[in-house]
N, C-alpha and C positions, 0 to 999 in steps of 0.2 A: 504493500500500500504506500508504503515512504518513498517508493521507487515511481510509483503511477503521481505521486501527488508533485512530486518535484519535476518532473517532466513536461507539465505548460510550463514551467517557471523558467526550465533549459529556455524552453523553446522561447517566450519572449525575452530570455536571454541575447539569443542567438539571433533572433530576430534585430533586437535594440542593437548590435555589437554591426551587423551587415547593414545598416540605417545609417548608422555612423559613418563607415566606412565610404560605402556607394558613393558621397561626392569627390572622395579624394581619386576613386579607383576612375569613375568618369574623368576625372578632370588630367589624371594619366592617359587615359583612351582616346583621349581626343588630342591631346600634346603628342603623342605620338601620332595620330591618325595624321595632324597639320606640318608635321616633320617629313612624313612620307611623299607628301602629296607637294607639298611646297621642293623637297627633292628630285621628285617624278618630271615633274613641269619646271624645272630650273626656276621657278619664279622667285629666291635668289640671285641666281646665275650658278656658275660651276663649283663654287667653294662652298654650295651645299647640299652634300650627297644623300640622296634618300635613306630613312633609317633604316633598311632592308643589306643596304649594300656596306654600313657602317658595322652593323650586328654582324654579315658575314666576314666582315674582315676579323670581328674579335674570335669565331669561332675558326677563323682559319687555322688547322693545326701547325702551318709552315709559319705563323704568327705569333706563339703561343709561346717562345721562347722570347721572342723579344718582348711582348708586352709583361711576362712575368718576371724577368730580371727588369722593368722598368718600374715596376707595380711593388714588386719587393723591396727596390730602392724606396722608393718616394713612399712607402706605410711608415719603412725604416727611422726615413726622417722627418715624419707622421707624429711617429708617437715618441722618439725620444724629444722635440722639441715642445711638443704638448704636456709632457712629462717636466721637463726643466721650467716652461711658461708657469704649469698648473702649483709649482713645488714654489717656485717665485715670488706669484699672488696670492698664495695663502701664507707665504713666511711674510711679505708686506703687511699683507688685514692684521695677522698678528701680531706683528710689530708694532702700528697706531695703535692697535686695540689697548695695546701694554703699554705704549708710550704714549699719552696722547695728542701734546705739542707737539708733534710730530708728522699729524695728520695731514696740516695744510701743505706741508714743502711736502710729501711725500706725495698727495693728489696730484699735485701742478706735474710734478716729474713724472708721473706713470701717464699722465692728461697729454705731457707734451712729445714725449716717446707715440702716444699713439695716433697722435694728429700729423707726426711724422710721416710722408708717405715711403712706405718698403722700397718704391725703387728709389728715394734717394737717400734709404740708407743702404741700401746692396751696394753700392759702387764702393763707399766706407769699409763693409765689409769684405769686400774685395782684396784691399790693401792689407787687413787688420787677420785675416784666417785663411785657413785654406777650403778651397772652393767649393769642395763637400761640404763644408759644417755653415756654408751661407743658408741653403733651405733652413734647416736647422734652427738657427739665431733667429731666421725671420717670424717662422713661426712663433719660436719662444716669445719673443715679445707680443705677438699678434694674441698669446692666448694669455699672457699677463693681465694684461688690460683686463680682458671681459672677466679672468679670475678676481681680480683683485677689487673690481667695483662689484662682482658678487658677493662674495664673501664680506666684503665690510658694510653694503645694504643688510649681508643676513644680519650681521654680528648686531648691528642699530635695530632690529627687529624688535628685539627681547620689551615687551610688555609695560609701560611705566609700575603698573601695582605689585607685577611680580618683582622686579629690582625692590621696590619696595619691602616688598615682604622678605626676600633675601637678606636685607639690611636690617630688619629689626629681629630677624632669625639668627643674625650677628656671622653672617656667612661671611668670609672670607673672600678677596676681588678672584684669589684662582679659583675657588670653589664654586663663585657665583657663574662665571666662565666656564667651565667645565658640567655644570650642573645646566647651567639656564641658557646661555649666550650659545653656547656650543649646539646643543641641541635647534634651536631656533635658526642657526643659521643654517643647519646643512641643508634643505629642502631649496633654498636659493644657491648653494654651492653648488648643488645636483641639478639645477637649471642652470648656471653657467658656465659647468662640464662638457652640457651636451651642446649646448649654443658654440665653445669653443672648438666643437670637430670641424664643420664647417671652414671657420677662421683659420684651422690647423693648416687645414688642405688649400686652401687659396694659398696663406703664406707659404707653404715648401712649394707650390709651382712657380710664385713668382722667382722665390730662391733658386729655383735650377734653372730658369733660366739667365741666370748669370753664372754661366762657366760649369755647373754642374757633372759628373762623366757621365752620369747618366739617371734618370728617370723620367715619370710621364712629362714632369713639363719642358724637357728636353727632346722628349719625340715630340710633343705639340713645335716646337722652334722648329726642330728636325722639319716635320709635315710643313710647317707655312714656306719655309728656304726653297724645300725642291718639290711644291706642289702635289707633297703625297696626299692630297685631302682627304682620304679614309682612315689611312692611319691619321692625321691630326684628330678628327673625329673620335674615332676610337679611344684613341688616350681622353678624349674629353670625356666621353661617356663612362670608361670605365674607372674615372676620378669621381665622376657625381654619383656612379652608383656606388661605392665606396663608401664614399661620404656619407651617402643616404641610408645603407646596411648599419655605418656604426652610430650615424643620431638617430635609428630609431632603438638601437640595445643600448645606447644612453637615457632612452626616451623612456624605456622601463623602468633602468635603476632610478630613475629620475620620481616616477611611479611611487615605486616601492617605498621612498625613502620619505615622500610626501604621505603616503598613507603612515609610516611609525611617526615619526616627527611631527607632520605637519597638525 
């Protein structure tokens, strides 16, 4: 009976979950349908190839070497600069958070680093590292930013009544931290995680294309130089699907951490 009773319940589960979804999946169906057809009929012109002849280039087996020694590179410096950004902006929040006269020169400086545009620091870079670790940098900075103004919104979250009651609890500034602040911010850390994959991937392609030995956005330079436009294609698409695979298993944890926390 527990089995028959919960079973409409599935069902307008399942129902409400497919409701949801249908305008995103429409709105892929027809981006693609307008990709094919504006390819088909050149109404572009030739630098844009129908996505019929883009998707065969990726499945080309005689392609599969190059796009994954490409693909490997550019995850590679993906997520260690996503990693160095991510460890960046939350040793910054916590550093105002601890220090608090500190707040205003530290905003201006992460504010003016990101109003910087990447390609006029790559050239900087250029000079200052070796050519590989420019993706790298670019990124790290690019995912700074959006770490570091999450994390310190989460951190200012925390409640006026509760600091309050912390205080006449006679709690301690790390305890209140740890206890109240901590908790309260991660639900906006987990939103500026997943907002930063995005960010990740723009910054390492801008980075490779300065001097790079190799990754996607080096076969993107590669394709536009000597008019490979499938493979330029290619590497484009299978950057954004990338991208889109890892912000939507951001978009869970992201989830999950709002349902405990938030």
């Amino acid at each position: 009976m527990a089995g028959l009773t919960s079973l409409p319940t599935r069902l307008r589960r399942l129902k409400r979950s497919c409701a949801q979804r249908a305008p995103a999946l429409i709105g892929i169906g027809l981006f693609c349908l307008a990709w094919q057809l504006i390819g088909s009929y050149r109404l572009a012109g030739l630098t844009w190839p129908p996505l019929s002849v883009v998707i065969g280039y990726l499945v080309d087996p005689d392609h599969h070497r190059l796009l994954t020694r490409a693909a490997s590179t550019t995850l590679r410096a993906v997520a260690l600069g996503y990693l160095i950004g991510a460890g960046i902006g939350l040793f910054l929040a916590l550093a105002v958070r601890l220090f608090r006269p500190a707040r205003a020169g530290i905003d201006t400086f992460v504010a003016l680093i990101h109003v910087t545009p990447a390609i006029a620091l790559a050239p900087v870079f250029m000079i200052l590292m070796h050519r590989d670790a420019i993706p790298v940098a670019i990124c790290a900075l690019a995912v700074t930013y959006l770490i570091y103004v999450a994390a310190t919104s989460g951190l200012d979250g925390a409640k006026r009544h509760h600091i309050d009651l912390f205080a006449v609890m006679g709690a301690r500034p790390w305890q209140r931290f740890w206890l109240l602040e901590r908790p309260t911010a991660l639900p906006a850390i987990a939103s500026g995680l997943k907002l930063a994959i995005p960010v990740a991937f723009m910054g390492t392609i801008v980075g490779e294309w300065f001097g790079a030995a190799r990754g996607l956005g080096l076969l993107m330079v590669s394709g536009m130089q000597n008019f490979q436009i499938p493979m330029l294609w290619a590497a484009v698409l299978l950057t954004t699907l990338t991208s889109l695979v890892l912000y939507a298993l951001m978009g869970l944890v992201e989830r999950a951490v709002e349902r405990r926390f938030a």
